[in-house]
N, C-alpha and C positions, 0 to 999 in steps of 0.2 A: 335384310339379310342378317344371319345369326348364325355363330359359330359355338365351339362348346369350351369351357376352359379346362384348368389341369383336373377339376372335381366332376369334367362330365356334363356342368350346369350351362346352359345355352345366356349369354348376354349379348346385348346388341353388338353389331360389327360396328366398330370406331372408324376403318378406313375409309379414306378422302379420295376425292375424284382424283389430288395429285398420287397415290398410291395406284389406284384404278388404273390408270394412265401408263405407270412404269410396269405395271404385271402384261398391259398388253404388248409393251416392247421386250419386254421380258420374250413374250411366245414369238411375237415378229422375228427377234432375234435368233431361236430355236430354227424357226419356219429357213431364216437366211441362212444360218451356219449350214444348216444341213444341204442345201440346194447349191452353196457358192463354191466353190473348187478354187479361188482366189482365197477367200477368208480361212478352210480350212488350210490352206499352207503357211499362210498367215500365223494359223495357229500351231501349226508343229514348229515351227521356227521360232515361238518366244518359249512355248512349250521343253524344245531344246535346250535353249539356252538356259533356261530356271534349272531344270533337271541336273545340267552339267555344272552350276554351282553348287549342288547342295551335293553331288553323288562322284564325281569326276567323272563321268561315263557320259556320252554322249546321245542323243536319239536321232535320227533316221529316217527317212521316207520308203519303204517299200513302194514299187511302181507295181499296180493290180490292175490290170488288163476289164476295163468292164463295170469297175468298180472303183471305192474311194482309196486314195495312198493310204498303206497301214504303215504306222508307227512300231519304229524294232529298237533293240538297244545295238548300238552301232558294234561291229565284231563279237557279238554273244550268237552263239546256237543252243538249244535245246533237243536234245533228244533223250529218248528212254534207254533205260537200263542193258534193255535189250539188245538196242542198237549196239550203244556202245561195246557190248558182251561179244558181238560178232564179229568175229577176225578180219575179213573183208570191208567188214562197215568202217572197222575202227583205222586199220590202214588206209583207204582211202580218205576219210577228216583227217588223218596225219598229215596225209601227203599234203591235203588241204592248206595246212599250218593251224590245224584247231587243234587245241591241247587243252584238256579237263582244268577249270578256275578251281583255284582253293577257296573256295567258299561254303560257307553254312549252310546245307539245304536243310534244315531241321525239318522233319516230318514226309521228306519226298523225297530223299538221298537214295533212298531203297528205289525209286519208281524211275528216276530221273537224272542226267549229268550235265551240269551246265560247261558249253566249249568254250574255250578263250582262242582270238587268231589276231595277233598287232597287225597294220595295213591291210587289212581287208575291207574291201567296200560292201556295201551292204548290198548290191547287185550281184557279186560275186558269190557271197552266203545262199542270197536265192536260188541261183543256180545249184550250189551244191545241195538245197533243201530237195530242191526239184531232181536233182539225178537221185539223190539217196529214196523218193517215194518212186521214182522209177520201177528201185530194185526194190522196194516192197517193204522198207525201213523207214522206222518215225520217224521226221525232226521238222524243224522249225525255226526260224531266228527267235527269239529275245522276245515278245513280240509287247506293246506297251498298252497298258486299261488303264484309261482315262476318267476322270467322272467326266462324262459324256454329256453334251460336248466338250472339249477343252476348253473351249473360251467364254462357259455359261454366264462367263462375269462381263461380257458384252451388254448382257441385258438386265444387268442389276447385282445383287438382290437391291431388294426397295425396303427400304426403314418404314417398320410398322410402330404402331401402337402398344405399348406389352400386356399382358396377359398378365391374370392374378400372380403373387408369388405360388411358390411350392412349401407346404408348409411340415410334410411328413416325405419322408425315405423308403425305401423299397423295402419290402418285406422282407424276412428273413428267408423266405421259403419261396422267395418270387421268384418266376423264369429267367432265365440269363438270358438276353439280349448282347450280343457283340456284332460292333459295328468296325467296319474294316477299309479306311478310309483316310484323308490324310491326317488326323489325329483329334486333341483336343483343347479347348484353348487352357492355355497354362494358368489364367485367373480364376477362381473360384467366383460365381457371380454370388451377389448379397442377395437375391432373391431368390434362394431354393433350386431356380434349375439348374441341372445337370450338377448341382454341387458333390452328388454321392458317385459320381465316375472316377474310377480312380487314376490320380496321374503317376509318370513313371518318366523322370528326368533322364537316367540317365540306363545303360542296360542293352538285352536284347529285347527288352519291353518297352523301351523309349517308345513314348505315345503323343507326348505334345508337340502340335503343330504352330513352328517358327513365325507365322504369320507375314515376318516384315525381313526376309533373308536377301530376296532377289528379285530388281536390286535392292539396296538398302537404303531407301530412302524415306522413309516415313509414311508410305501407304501401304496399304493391305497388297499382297503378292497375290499372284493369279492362283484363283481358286481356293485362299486362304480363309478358312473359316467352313469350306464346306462340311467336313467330320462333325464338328459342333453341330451343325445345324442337323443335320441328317439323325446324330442323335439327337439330338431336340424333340425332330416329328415324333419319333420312338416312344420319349417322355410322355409328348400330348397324347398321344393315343396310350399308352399304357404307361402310369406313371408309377404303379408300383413296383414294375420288371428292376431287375436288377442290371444296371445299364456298363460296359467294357466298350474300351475305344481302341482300336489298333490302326497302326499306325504304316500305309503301305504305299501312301501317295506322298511321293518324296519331296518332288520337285514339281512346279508348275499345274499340280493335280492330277499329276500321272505316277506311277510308277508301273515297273517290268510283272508281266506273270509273273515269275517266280516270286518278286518282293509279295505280290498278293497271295500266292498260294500259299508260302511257308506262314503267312499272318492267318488267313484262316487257321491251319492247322494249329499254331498256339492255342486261338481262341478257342478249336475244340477240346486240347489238352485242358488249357482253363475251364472247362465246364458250361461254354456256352451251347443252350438250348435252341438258340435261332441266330445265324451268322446273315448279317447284310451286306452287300454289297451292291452298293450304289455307285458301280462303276461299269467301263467294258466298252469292247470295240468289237467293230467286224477284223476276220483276223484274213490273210493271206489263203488262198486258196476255199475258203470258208470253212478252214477244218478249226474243231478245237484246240483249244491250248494244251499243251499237252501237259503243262505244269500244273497247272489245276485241274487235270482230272488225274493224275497223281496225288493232291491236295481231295479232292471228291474220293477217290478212294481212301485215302488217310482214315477219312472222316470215319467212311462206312466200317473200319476196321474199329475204331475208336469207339463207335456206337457197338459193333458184336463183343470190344472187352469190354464195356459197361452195360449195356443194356437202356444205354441211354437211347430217346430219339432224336437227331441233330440236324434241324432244316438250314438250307442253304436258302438267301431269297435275294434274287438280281433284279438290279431297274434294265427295262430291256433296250434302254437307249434313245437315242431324239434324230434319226436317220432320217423318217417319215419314210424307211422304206421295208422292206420286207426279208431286206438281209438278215440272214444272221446275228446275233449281237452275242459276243460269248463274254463271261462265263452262264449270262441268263439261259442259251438255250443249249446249253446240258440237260438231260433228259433226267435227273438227279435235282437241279437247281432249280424254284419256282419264278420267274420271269413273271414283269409285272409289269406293262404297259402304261402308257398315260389318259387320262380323259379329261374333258372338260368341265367347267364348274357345274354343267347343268348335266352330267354324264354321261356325253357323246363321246366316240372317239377322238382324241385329240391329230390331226390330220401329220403333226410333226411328229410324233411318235412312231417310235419303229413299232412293227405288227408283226404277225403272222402265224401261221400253224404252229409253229413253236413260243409262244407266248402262252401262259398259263391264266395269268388275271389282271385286271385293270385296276386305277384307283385313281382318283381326281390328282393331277397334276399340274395343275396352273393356278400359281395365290396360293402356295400352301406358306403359315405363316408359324415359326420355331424363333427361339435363340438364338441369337448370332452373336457376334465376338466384337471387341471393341476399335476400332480403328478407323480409319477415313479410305473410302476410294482411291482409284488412279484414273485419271484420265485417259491414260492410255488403255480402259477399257471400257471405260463408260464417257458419254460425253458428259454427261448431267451424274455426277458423284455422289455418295451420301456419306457421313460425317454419323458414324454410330456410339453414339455414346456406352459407356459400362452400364450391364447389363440389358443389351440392346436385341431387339427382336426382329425380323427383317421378313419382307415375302419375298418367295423364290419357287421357279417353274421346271421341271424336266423331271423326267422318270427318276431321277435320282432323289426327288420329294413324294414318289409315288411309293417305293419299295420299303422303306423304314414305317410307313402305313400297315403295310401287309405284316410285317416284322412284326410290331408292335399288336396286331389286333390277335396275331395269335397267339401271342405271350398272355394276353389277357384270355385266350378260351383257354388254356392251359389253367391257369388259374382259377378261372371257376367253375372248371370240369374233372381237374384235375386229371388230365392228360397230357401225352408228350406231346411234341411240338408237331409230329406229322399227322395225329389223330387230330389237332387241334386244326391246322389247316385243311382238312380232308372235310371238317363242318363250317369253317370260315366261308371255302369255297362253296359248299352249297347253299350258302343266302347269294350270291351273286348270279346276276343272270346273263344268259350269253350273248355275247359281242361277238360276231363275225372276225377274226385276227384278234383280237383282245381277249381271247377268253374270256372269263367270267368277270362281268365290270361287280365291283365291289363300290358298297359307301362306306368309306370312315372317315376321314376328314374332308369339311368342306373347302372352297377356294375360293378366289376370288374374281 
């Protein structure tokens, strides 16, 4: 088996049968989260509790009749502009005890209002969600996107072997790539990757992720490291893109719609030509979020004053079922499925008519960050040295693939980012729910 390095050049695969071994618990673990209704409550509850150290805001269980609990930010509503504008609408959330948060919506302020209500249970919000769609008005709680699953760190990552250095920097005229995720790691590694991303301590652009917050104990926090990695994939498949990390997964690997949609919209004001995100849940009722398609429209507004073209590209999640997974299936946003190393469909991967395209998701192997496991998510830990490279499985190593390959047709067709996907996708051939399976990176 032979993979490609940062220049393209195929060398032999170094991984060991112990690496082999942890990629297949890796997927066993994808296969369990998604199937156990124990685990994933499991996981909202540490999930919680990370969140509410780094943010003071707490998360939630929505109960979904039929379906899996969705995660809200605990007394947050979300509705549109609209709503809010309507005398009846808005006197009834009064009466509620929801009253408009002073906070920053930068880029969705216009589309969107986020409600504040102290002692409200998050059963009581649903109801009010639910009489307000009654009368024919938007809203929604808070609702939370996860790099899916939340507890991906169950099943690894697994410490690889590293890959050449990087010895050149993105071009001056390379496509922007922006990744929207929990950040970046704050060391500069000595070997070239990811060295040209730029950090941003402190700001409403703060990008580095705290790795070892909660608790503080000396190992890697749940889901700490994922942003790095996901740019990473990015790098290998296009390493001349010009690579931005934003920073929207706060706590635990989660953060709220809104934290995600106003970070996209940054990254479209910054000039990113293809936004990733490798995150996302099935939401309440299976409607869209309504904050990021507030954030979706931004964009499209931002694309008619520049003339720019601005692809949105979502991993479509590790359900293995056919729900919805939002923000991927917006009809705007290209959803990217999972497959296998020999490129079948991956059976843990969510699917469906609303999936666009596929890309090998198990054993994809990028930079990871320096620190040691916790037990409390893995039984068997790895201990990652500075500049360390790791394998790791789910749709969220599927989509920074898709991201990354058409920053590269962009660049040597010189085309925008939607023309460029529009020929990506025609080398892929179609998958039944998977859309069009693509190859770009191999697995293991």
């Amino acid at each position: 088996m032979s993979t490609t390095d940062a220049t393209g050049h195929p060398h032999p695969d170094p991984a060991g049968s112990a690496a082999r071994t942890k990629v297949r618990r890796q997927v066993t673990e994808l296969v369990r989260t998604a199937q156990d209704p124990a685990l994933r409550r499991q996981a909202a509850r540490s999930v919680s509790r990370r969140y509410h150290a780094r943010t003071d805001q707490r998360i939630g269980t929505v109960t979904d009749d039929g379906g899996p609990h969705v995660l809200a930010v605990e007394g947050e509503l979300v509705v549109t502009a609209a709503t809010w504008s309507d005398r009846g609408a808005r006197a009834y959330l009064e009466a509620r005890g929801l009253r408009r948060a002073r906070v920053d919506l930068d880029g969705i302020a216009e589309r969107v209002v986020l409600l504040r209500a102290e002692d409200v249970t998050l059963d009581d919000l649903d109801d009010t969600v639910a009489e307000l769609r009654l009368r024919g008005f938007a809203a929604s709680q808070n609702q939370v996107l996860p790099c899916d699953p939340v507890m991906k760190n169950l099943g690894g990552p697994a410490l690889a072997d590293p890959l050449p250095p990087v010895t050149d920097g993105p071009a001056d005229d390379a496509p922007h790539v922006a990744v929207v995720d929990t950040g970046i790691d704050a060391r500069v590694r000595t070997d070239g990757w990811l060295a040209a991303v730029p950090r941003h301590r402190r700001g409403r652009d703060r990008n580095i992720d705290p790795l070892d917050i909660e608790p503080d104990d000396g190992y890697l926090d749940l889901c700490a490291g994922h942003g790095t990695f996901v740019a990473g994939v990015v790098a290998r498949v296009a390493p001349h893109a010009r690579l931005t990390v934003h920073r929207a997964l706060l706590g635990g690997g989660v953060g709220s719609e809104v934290d995600v949609a106003t970070a996209m919209v940054r990254a479209a004001r910054a000039g990113a030509d293809v936004i990733n995100l490798s995150l996302g849940s099935s939401t309440r009722f299976d409607q869209p979020s309504l904050a990021v398609e507030a954030a979706l429209e931004a964009i499209e507004a931002i694309e008619d004053e520049t003339g720019r073209e601005i692809l949105v590209v979502a991993a479509a999640g590790n359900s293995g079922s056919t729900r919805p997974v939002w923000p991927a299936a917006f009809r705007q946003v290209v959803a990217v499925a999972g497959l296998t190393p020999d490129g079948r469909p991956a059976p843990w991967s969510s699917h469906g008519f609303w999936v666009d395209c596929s890309a090998v998701a198990e054993g994809i192997r990028a930079p990871f960050v320096e620190g040691r496991e916790s037990y409390e998510f893995t039984a068997d830990p790895d201990d990652f040295p500075a500049d360390a490279f790791a394998w790791w499985s789910g749709t969220s190593f599927a989509a920074p693939q898709v991201a990354g390959a058409v920053a590269n047709l962009m660049r040597e067709h010189g085309v925008g980012a939607r023309r460029a996907y529009a020929r990506l996708r025609a080398t892929g051939r179609p998958l039944p729910d998977y859309g069009r399976a693509l190859h770009v990176l191999g697995g293991l």
